[in-house]
C-alpha positions, 0 to 999 in steps of 0.5 A: 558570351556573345552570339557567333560570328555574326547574329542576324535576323531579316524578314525578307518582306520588309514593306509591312514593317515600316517606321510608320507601324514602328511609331503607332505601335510604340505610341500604343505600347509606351502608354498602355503599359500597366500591371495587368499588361505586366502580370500577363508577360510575366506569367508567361515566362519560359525560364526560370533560372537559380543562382544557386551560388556564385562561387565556381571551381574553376577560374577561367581565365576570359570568365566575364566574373573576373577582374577582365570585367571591372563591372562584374561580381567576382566569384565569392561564396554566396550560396542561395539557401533552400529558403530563399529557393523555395520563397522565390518559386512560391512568389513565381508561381502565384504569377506563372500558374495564374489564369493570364497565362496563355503560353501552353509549352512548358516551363523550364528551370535553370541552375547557373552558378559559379559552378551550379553542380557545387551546390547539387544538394539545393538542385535536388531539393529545388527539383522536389519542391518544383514538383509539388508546386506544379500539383498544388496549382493542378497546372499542365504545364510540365516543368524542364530541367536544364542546367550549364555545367563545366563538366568537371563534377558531373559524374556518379550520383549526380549523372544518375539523378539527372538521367532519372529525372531528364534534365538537359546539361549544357558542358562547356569545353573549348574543343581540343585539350591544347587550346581548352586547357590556355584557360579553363583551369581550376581554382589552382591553375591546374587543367581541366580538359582530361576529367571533363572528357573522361566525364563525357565519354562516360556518359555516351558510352553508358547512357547513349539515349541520354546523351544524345537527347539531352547533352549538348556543348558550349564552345567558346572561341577565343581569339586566340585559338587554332581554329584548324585545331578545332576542325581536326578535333571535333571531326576526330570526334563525330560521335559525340559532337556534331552541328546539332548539339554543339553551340559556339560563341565569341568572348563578351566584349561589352563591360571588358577592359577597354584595352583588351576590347581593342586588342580582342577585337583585332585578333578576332577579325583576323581570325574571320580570315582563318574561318574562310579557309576550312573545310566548306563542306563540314558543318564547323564552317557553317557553324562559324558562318551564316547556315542559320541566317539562311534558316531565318530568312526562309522561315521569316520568323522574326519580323513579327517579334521585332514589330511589337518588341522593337530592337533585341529587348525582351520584357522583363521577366517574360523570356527569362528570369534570374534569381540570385543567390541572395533571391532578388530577381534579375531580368538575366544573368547577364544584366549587371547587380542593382535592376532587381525587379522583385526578390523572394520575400516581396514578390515582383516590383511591378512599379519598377518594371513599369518604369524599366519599360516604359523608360526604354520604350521613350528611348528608341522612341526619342532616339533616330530609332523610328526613322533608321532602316536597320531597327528591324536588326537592331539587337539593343537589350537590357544587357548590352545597354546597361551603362552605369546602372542606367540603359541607354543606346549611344551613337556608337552602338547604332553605327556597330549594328550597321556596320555589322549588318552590312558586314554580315550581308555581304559575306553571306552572299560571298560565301553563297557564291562560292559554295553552292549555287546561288538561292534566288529568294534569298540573294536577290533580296539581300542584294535588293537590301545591301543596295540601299543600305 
């Protein structure tokens, strides 16, 4: 999946972040990145996600792990057994629960699959375990459960231990029963839209308090859907779903089909026409638009992140880190198989992530990076660089930043003008920039 219609960060001083601080601090971190510097990013990691198995009840018919995305796993019946679970989490917390640990929030641990709920036996068994780790260092640090569901097993006993022991669900539902079940189907075909729901309401009608704490929804947009359909649903339907805990985002088009990246690609941007004509004053549009940049603006929260880790890229293994279903560790989900950067048996590769980062740093280093104007928004990461095993940043990548940018500017101040009246800080100083781009 793919951030929503469109991502954007912008401080709005940009006078202190020029490409002469760009080029000292890349120098500096390019030639200082040693394993102690590697050990403190990691210990302080801020997500721990379990592949706990790759197969999935579901065969949906965008998911990024079928033949759309040639580059991919399939889903297959790989299950992560406890072992692995346990020697992985063992090797993690030598790290994490070490004295270079200066991140004092809490840790959360993620199940991802295929379908995670499939294998609830091994959650419940991680869960415990995860516990005595924590006891054994004496850390204060509390762990956070959380995990992204399709909602078609969550009910009974599992809804029950996830409410005893206050775990997040994350459910995917693609709104209204008409567009969701196109594509979310089962394994057989089958629709899915009736059980999820029915699992849902049962949640908010018994447990209120959970649900509205620690349920929240990933919808995704095909572009395809009737986005007047999905206005009329989640306005019929304003007690389970609202702009806090609803999360919306478009199909990822890196690794798909070059045939459908076009096609996908056409059908989106007409459907940037559909978005301007709903209702400006329910939160679906804003969701849809740029509500959030405005938050980002004022807030100025990002300059300081792209400073010191140029570009979207995180270090590897700080922000997040996956454990596969056979216990090698990935920087995320979304990087392909084969950049492991440790396993359950040996611990972290430390010299392989030395040369990961070091490596990307030269890129942007090498590259017009220094001297481009948009490096600030640049949002190039391990992910959606990733060609043939190796991360590199191509032309065309560059010129889809700007243009988006531009792009993203533009409708930002249109729509600003339209809708309410106008916020001086933030439109003189986008009009300023989009002068100069």
């Amino acid at each position: 999946m793919s951030s929503l219609i469109f991502p954007i960060d912008i401080p709005i001083d940009l006078s202190k972040y020029s490409t002469k601080n760009f080029n000292s601090k890349c120098d500096t971190l390019i030639h200082n990145i040693s394993e102690e510097y590697a050990r403190s990013k990691i210990s302080n990691c801020t997500t721990i996600v379990f592949e706990v198995t790759q197969e999935c009840n579901f065969r949906c018919r965008y998911c990024a792990y079928s033949d759309l995305y040639p580059n991919f796993r399939r889903h297959q019946n790989s299950d992560m057994s406890f072992l692995v679970a346990k020697s992985a989490l063992d090797e993690i917390a030598k790290i994490v629960f070490s004295g270079l640990r200066t991140n004092k929030g809490s840790i959360a641990i993620g199940f991802y699959g295929g379908e995670p709920l499939i294998r609830f036996d091994l959650i419940k068994k991680i869960y415990e375990y995860s516990k005595l780790k924590k006891d054994e260092f004496g850390q204060e640090h509390p762990w956070r459960y959380r995990l992204t569901t399709n909602g078609y097993l969550l009910k009974g006993e599992i809804v029950d231990f996830f409410i005893e022991n206050n775990f997040s669900c994350d459910i995917s539902i693609d709104g209204h029963k008409s567009e969701h079940d196109k594509f979310r189907v089962t394994r057989n075909g089958e629709p899915t839209w009736e059980q999820i729901w029915r699992n849902i309401n049962y949640i908010h009608d018994n447990f209120p308090e959970y649900f509205n704490e620690k349920i929240n929804f990933q919808v995704t947009i095909h572009p395809e859907y009737n986005l007047f359909k999905l206005q009329e649903f989640f306005r019929k339907n304003e007690n389970i779903f609202n702009k806090k805990n609803t999360r919306l985002s478009t199909l990822r088009m890196l690794g798909l089909q070059d045939c459908l990246q076009q096609i996908w690609e056409k059908k989106y941007r007409k459907l940037q026409n559909t978005v301007s004509k709903l209702d400006k004053n329910f939160w679906l549009f804003d969701k849809l638009n740029f509500n959030r940049i405005e938050n980002k603006l004022i807030k100025k929260t990002s300059a300081k992140k792209f400073v010191n880790q140029f570009s979207g890229n995180c270090f590897p293994g700080e922000n997040k880190l996956l454990v596969n279903s056979d216990g090698k560790f990935s920087i995320c989900e979304r990087v392909s198989p084969g950049n492991y950067i440790g396993d359950f048996d040996k611990g972290f590769y430390f010299n392989k992530i030395i040369e990961l980062e070091k490596n990307w740093k030269q890129t942007i280093h090498n590259k017009l990076c220094r001297k481009c104007y948009y490096w600030f928004y640049c949002n190039a990461c391990y992910s959606n660089s990733e060609k043939n095993g190796i991360f590199t940043i191509d032309n065309n990548f560059c010129e889809n930043v700007k243009k988006s940018l531009y792009g993203d500017l533009t409708k930002y101040l249109s729509i600003e003008e339209e809708k309410r009246e106008k916020n001086s800080d933030i439109t003189n100083c986008l009009t300023d920039f989009i002068d100069k781009l």
